[in-house]
C-alpha positions in Angstrom: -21.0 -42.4 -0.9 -19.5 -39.4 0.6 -20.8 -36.1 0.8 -18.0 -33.4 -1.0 -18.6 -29.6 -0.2 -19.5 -27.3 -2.8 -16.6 -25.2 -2.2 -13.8 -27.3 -1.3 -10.6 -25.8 -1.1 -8.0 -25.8 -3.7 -4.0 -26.4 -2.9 -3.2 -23.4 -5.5 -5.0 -21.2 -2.8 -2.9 -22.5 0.0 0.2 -21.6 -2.1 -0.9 -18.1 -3.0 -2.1 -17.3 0.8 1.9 -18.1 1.6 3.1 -16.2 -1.4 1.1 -13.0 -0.3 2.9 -11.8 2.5 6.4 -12.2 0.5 4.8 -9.9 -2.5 3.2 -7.6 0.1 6.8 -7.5 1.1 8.3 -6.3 -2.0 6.1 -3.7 -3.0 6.9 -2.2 0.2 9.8 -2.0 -0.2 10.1 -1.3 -3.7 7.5 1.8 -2.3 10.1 2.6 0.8 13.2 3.1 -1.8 11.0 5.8 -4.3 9.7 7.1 -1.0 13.6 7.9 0.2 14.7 8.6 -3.0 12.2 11.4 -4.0 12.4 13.2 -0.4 16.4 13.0 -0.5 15.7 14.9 -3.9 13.3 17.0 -2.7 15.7 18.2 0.7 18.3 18.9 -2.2 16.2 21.5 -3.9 15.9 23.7 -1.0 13.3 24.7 2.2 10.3 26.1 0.2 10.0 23.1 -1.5 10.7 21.1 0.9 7.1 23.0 2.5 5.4 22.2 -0.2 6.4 18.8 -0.6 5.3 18.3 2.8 2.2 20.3 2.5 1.2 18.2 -0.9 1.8 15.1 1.1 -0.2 15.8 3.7 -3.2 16.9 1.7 -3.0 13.4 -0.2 -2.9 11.5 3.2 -5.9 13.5 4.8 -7.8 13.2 0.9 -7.1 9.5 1.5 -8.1 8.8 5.0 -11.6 10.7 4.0 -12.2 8.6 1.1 -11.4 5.5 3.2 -14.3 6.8 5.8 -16.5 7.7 4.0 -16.1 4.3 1.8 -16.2 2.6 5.1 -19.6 3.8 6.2 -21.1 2.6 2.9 
């Protein structure tokens, strides 16, 4: 009689672990174009928005980075 692990692993999880990268891959780039397309808009409205496009983004990428240390340290 042989012994079979409780958690053997299952082909359909071998499938998805290749499939992830490719998706990974396609929601960045699906995020790349909106990225390009919404600055190329922004640039076309003019330099003060242009500021405060750049200032918005850059308050959302410092909010995030503190919400992903202090998440961390949990």
């Amino acid at each position: 009689m042989v012994a079979v692990p409780e958690h053997a692993p299952l082909a359909a999880d071998a499938v998805v672990g290749l499939l992830l990268p490719f998706w990974q891959l396609v929601i960045g780039s699906l995020v790349l174009v909106a990225l390009v397309v919404s600055v190329r808009r922004l640039a076309r409205r003019g330099p003060s928005r242009m500021t405060t496009g750049l200032l918005v983004t850059a308050a959302a990428i410092i909010g995030l980075a503190l919400i992903g240390v202090f998440l961390e340290g949990r």
